[in-house]
N, C-alpha and C positions, 0 to 999 in steps of 0.2 A: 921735859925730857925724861923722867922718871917713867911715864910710862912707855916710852918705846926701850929702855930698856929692859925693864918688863918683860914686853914682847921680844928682846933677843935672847931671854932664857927660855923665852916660850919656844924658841926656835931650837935654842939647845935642846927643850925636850922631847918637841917630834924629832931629832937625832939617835937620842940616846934611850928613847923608851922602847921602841922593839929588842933593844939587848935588856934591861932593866926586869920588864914585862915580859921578856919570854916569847915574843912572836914576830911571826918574819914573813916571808911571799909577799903579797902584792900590798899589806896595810905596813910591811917595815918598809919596805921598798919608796910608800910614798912619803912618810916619816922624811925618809934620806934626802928626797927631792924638794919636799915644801921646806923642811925646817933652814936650810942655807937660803933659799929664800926671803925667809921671813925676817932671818938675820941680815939680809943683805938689807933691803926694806928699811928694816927698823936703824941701824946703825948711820945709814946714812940720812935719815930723817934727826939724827941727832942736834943738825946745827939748824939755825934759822933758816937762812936765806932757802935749803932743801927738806924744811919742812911737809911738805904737801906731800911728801913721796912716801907718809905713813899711809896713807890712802889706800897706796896701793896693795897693804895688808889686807884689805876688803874683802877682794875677793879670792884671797889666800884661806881667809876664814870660811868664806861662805862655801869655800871649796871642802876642807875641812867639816864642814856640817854634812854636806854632801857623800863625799867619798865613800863613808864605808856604805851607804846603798850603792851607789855607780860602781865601786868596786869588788861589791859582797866581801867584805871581811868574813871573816867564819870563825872572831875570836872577840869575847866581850870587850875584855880587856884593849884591846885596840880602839874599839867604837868608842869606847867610856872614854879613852885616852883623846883621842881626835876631836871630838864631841865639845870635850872639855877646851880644849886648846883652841878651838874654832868660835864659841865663844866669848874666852878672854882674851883675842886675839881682837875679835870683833869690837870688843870695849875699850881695850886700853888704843886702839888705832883708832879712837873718838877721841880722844885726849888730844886736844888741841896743844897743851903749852904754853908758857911766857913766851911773847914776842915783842921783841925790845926795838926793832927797828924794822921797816920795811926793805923789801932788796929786790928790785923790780927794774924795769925801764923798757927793753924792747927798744924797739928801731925808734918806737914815738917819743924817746927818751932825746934820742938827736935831733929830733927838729921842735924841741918844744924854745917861746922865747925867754930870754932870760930877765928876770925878776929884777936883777942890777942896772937898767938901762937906766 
């Protein structure tokens, strides 16, 4: 759990780094849109059974590596910042976690037979 928390401050800082850093248009812009994301992502990856759903920081990150070519930033600072954040973003959404129990079943949960006969 240590590291999706991690990545929810990662999230605070594509938020808060275009005011921080000093830059805005289209690389603070995407700041504003991935970082709630990433916080959404990571916080609910906090319990077990919604683990996997760090996963989906993947391609938050790979996005993040991406962007300031697809978007042409026109400001170091922004690339260095995104860059960075894309990935430790990448690393810490490898961090699997203690998991203490399994939490599964599906439909094939109700027709399995039971053990007690």
């Amino acid at each position: 759990m240590w590291a999706q928390i991690i990545n929810t401050f990662i999230g605070l800082w594509l938020m808060v780094a275009p005011k921080i850093l000093e830059y805005e248009s289209v690389s603070g812009d995407n700041g504003h849109i991935i970082g709630p994301l990433v916080i959404t992502f990571s916080v609910v990856s906090y319990w077990e059974a919604t683990r996997d759903v760090r996963k989906s920081n993947y391609a938050l990150g790979l996005w993040l590596l991406l962007s300031p070519w697809v978007l042409n930033y026109d400001q170091n600072s922004a690339i260095i910042s995104d860059m960075a954040a894309g990935i430790l973003l990448l690393i810490f959404a490898s961090v699997q976690g203690n998991i203490k129990g399994r939490y599964a079943g599906g439909w094939s949960s109700l027709f399995k037979k039971s053990t007690q006969e």
